[in-house]
C-alpha positions as CSV (number, residue, x, y, z in Angstrom):
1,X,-85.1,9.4,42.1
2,X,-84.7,6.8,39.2
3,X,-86.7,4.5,41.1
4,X,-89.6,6.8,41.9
5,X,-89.6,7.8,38.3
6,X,-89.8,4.1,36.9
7,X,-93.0,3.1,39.6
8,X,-94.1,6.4,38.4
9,X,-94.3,5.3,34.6
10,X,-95.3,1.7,35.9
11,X,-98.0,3.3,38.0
12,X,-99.3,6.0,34.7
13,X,-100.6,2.8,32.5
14,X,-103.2,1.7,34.8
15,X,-104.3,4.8,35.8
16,X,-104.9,5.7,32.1
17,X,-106.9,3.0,31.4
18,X,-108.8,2.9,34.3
19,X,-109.4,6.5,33.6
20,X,-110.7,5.3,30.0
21,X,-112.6,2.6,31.4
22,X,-114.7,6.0,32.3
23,X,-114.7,8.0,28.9
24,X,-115.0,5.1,26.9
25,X,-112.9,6.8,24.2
26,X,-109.1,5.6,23.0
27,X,-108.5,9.0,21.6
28,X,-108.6,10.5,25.3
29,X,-106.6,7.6,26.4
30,X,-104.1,8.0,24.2
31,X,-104.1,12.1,25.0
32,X,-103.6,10.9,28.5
33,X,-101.0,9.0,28.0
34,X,-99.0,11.5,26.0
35,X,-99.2,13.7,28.8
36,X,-98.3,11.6,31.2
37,X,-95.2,10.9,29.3
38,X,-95.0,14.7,29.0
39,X,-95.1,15.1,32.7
40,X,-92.5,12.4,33.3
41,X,-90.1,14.1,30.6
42,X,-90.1,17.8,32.5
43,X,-89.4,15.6,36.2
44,X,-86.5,13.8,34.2
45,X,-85.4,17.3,32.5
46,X,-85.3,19.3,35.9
47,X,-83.7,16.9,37.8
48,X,-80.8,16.7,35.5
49,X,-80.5,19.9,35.1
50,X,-80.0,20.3,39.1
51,X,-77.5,17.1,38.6
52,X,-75.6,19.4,36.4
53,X,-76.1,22.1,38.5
54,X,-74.3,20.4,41.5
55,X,-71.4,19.2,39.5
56,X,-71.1,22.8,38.6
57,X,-70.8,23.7,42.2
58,X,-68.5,21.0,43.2
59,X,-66.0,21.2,40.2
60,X,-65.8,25.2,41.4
61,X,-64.3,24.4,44.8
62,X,-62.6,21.5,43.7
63,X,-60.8,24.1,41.3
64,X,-59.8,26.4,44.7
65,X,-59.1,23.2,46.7
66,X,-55.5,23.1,48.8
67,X,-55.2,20.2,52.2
68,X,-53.1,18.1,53.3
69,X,-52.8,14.3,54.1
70,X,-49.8,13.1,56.2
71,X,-50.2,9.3,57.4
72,X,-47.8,7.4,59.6
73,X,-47.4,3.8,59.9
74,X,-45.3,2.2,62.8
75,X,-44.3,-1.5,61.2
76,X,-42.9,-2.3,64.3
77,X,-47.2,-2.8,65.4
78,X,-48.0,-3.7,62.0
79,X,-45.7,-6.6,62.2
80,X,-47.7,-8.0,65.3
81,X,-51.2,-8.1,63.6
82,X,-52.3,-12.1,63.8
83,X,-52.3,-12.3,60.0
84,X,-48.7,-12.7,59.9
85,X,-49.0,-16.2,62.2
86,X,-50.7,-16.9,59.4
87,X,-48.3,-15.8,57.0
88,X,-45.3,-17.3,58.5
89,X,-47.0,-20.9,58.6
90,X,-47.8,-21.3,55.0
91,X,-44.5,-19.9,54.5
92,X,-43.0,-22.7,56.5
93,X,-45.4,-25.4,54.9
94,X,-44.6,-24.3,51.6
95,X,-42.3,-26.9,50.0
96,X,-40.4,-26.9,46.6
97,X,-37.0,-27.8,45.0
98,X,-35.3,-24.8,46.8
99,X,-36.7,-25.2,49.9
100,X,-34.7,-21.4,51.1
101,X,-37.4,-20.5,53.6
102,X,-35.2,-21.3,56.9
103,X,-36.4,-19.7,59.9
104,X,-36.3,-21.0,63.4
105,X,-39.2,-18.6,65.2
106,X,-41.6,-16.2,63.3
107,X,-39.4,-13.4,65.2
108,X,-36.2,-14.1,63.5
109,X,-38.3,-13.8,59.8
110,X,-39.7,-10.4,61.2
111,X,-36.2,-9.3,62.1
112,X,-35.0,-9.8,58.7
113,X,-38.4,-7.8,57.2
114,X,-37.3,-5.0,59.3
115,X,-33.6,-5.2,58.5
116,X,-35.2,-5.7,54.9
117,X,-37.2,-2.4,55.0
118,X,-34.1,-0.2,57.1
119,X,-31.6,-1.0,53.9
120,X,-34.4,-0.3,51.4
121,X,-35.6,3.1,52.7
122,X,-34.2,5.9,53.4
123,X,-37.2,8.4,54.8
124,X,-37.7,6.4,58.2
125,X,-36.2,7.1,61.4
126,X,-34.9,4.1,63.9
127,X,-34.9,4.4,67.5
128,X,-33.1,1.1,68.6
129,X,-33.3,-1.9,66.3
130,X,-37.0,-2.6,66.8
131,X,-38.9,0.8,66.2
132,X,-39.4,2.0,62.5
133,X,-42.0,4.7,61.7
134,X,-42.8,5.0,57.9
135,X,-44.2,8.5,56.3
136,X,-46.2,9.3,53.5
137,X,-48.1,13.0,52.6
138,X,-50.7,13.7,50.0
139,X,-51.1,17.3,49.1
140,X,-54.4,18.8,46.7
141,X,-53.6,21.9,45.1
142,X,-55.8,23.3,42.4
143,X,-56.9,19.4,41.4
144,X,-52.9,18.6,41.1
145,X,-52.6,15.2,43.7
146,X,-49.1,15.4,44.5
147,X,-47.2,12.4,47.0
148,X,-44.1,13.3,49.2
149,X,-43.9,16.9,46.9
150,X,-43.7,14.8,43.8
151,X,-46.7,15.0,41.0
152,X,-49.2,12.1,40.6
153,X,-51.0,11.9,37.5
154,X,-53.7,9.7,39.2
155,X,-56.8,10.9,40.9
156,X,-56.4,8.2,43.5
157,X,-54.9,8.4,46.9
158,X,-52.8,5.5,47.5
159,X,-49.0,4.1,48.5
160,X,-47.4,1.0,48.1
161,X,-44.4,-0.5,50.3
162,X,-43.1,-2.9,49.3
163,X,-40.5,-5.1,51.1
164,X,-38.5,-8.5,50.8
165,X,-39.8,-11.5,52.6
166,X,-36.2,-12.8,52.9
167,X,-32.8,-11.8,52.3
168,X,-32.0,-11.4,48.4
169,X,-30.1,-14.6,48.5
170,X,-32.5,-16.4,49.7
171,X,-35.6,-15.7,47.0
172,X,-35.7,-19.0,45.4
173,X,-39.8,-20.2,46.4
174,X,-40.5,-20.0,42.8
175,X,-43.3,-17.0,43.7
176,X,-43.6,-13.2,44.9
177,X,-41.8,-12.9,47.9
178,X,-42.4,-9.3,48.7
179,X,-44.9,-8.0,51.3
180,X,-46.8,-5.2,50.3
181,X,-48.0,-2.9,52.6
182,X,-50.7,-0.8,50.9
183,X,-52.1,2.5,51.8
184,X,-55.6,3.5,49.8
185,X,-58.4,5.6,50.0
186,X,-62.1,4.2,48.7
187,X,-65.3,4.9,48.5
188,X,-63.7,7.5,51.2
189,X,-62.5,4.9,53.6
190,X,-58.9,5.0,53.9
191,X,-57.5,1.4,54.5
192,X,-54.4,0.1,55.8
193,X,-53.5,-3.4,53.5
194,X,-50.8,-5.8,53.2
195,X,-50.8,-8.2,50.9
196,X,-49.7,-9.5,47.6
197,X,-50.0,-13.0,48.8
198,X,-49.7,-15.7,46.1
199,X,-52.2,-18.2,46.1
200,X,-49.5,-20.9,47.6
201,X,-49.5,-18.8,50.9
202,X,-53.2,-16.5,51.3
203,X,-54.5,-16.7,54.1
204,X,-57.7,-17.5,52.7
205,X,-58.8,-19.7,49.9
206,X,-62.4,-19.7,48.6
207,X,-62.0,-22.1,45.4
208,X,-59.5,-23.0,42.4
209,X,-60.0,-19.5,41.4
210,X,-60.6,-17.1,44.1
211,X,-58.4,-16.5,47.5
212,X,-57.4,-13.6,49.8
213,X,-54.7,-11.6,47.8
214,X,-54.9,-8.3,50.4
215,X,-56.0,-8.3,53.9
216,X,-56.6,-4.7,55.9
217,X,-55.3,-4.3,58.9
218,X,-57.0,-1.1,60.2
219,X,-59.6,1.1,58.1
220,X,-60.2,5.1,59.0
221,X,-63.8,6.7,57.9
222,X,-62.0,10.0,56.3
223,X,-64.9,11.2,54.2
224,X,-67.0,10.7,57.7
225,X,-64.7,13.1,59.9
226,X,-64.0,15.9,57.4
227,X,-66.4,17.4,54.4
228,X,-63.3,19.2,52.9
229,X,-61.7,16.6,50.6
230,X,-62.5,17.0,46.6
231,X,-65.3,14.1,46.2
232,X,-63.1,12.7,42.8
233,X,-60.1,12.0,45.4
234,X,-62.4,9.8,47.6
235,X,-62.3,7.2,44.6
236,X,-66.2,5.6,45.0
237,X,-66.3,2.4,43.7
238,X,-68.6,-1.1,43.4
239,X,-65.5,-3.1,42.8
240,X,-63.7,-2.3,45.7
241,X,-66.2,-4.0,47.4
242,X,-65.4,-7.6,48.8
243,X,-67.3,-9.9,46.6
244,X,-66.9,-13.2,48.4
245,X,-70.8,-14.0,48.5
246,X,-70.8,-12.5,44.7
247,X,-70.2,-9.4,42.7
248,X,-73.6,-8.3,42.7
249,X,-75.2,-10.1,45.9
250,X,-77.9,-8.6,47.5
251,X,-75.3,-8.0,50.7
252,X,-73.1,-5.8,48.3
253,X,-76.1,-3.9,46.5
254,X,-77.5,-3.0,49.7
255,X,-73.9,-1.6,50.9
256,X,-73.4,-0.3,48.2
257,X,-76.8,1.8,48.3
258,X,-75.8,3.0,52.0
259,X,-72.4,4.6,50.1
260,X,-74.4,6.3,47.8
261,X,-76.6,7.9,50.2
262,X,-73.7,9.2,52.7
263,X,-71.8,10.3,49.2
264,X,-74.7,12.4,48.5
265,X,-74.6,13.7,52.0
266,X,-70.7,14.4,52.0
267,X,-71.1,16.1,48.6
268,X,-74.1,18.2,49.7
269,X,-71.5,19.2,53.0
270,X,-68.8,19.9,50.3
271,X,-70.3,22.0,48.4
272,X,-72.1,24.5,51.4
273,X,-68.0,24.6,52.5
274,X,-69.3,23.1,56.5
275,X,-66.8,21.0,57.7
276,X,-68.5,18.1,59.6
277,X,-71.9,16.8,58.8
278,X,-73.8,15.3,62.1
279,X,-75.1,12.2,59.8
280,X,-71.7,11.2,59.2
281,X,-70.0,12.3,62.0
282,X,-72.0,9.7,64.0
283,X,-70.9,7.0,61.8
284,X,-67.4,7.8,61.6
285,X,-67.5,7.6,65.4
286,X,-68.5,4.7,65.9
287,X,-65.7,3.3,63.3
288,X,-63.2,5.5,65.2
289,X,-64.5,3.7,68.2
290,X,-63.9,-0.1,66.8
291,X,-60.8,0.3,65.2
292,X,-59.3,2.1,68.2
293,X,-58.5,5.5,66.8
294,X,-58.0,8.4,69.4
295,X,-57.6,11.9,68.9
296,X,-54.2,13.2,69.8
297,X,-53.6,15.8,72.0
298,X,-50.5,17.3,70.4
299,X,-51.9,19.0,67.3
300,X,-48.9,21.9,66.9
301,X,-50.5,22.1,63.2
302,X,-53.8,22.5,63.5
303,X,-54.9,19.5,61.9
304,X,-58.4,19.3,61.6
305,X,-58.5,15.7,61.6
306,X,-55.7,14.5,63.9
307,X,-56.3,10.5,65.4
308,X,-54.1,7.4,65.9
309,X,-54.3,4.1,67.0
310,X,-51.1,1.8,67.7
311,X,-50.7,1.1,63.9
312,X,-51.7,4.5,62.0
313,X,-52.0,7.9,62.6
314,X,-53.8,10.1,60.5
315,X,-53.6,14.0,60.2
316,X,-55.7,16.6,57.5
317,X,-55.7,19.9,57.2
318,X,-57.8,22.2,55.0
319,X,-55.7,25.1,53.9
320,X,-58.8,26.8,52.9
321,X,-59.8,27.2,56.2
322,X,-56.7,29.3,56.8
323,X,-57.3,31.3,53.9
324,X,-60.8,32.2,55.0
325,X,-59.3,33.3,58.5
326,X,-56.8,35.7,57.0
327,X,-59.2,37.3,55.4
328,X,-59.2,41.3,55.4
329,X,-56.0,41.2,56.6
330,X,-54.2,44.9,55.7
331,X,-57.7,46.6,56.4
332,X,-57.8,49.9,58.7
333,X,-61.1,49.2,59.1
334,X,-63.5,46.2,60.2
335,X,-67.4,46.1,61.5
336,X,-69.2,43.9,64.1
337,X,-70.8,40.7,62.3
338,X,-74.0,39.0,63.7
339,X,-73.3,35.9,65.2
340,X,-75.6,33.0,62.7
């Protein structure tokens, strides 16, 4: 709308002098111009005033909001991902005056991650020595986040595990040797990261300055499945762009224009209270399709959202919807409704 105002104001000087090239009189000009401007001014007036109007709608559900987020990540697949070959090379290449990286397969360094993990937490469960499923729930109630029933004063839906490369003897590289595994929602994509790789051992170095610090392993389109998550929570944002061509390239203005547009749509789909818009849905199905998500069969909650693939599963659920459902409940009385 912005841009149709300013080729609108672009397009108004022209057309008033042309129009004066007619009257031959400045005066009339200049009354045309003025009301031009006038014109303009009432557009840029009403269309803020429906801005407002729509954040007033939005921040009224949001207040009422109450779902669920419960993610599961099975590091025994995680640990297979081909970034770790990576990993484990320039971990093996990487020489100073401790020289404590000693591993004789990249199996034996994943054994110890594991074994790393399974003395650090205590919310996993093991079947065997090689199976490890780690949990993590997000709840929304009233515009509180809260993570594993614990308060978050953040607005933004994220997790981070972190875990020993080696045994804690054997931390002497001189650098960060923890992996972090890194669970995030943006510009409502949910992403599945590890990372905190030091320079010495990324897996990708651009120049002196810039290199691969996080790498995602699987991405889920959340905002494109399910209308029923508070827009603030979905954490929209330019910089969380990749910015290897530049910042402000026209490959990151132009995605960045394509987010706007489906945000508008999601937001529009929040506020009316429908849970799945088509436009999106067909996107997010096609993501679902090339990350290898599947819906699961056994959905004893009722999630609303309920898909895996081999490295994350992801289930939602919209309390709301419950609430609407129970509705009338303790009435003697009911009456037929017209099917819409």
């Amino acid at each position: 709308m912005r841009l149709i105002l300013q080729i609108t104001i672009l397009s108004g000087l022209p057309l008033a002098i042309v129009l004066s090239s007619y009257s031959h009189s400045m005066i009339k000009t200049i009354l045309l111009l003025i009301a031009w401007l006038l014109f303009l001014f009432i557009i840029d007036i009403i269309q803020r005033k429906r801005l407002f109007h729509k954040k007033q709608l939005i921040n009224i559900r949001e207040s009422d909001c109450c779902c669920e987020l419960s993610l599961h990540i099975s590091l025994n697949e995680l640990l297979k991902d081909p970034i770790f070959d990576t990993i484990y090379e320039s971990l093996c290449n990487w020489k100073n005056e401790y020289n404590s990286f000693k591993f004789e397969s990249k199996g034996e360094w994943i054994d110890c991650i594991l074994s790393n993990y399974r003395k650090k937490e205590v919310n996993m469960k093991w079947c065997g020595t090689v199976y490890s499923n780690y949990r993590v729930k997000f709840k929304i109630n009233n515009l509180v986040l809260w993570k594993n029933n614990e308060m978050q004063l953040t607005r933004i839906l994220c997790d981070l595990l972190s875990i020993p490369y080696f045994e804690q003897r054997l931390t002497g590289l001189g650098l960060d040797t923890s992996l972090h595994i890194f669970l995030v929602v943006t510009n409502g994509m949910l992403k599945l990261q590890v990372g905190n790789f030091p320079k010495e051992i990324s897996p990708s170095i651009i120049d002196n300055r810039t290199f691969k610090e996080y790498h995602t392993i699987t991405t889920f389109p959340l905002m494109y499945l399910t209308q029923d998550i508070p827009p603030r929570y979905l954490n929209f944002s330019i910089w969380s762009l990749d910015f290897v061509v530049g910042r402000f390239s026209k490959q990151v203005r132009n995605e960045w224009r394509q987010i706007s547009k489906d945000r508008e749509i999601y937001e529009s789909s929040y506020i009316k209270g429908t849970c799945q818009a088509k436009k999106l849905w067909s996107k997010g199905k096609d993501i679902l399709e090339k990350q290898g998500f599947s819906w699961l069969d056994s959905n004893l909650y009722n999630y609303s959202v309920n898909y895996s693939n081999k490295i994350l599963s992801v289930h939602f659920k919209n309390y709301d919807l419950e609430d609407r459902e129970t509705q009338g409940l303790g009435a003697e009385y009911t009456e037929e409704r017209d099917l819409i």
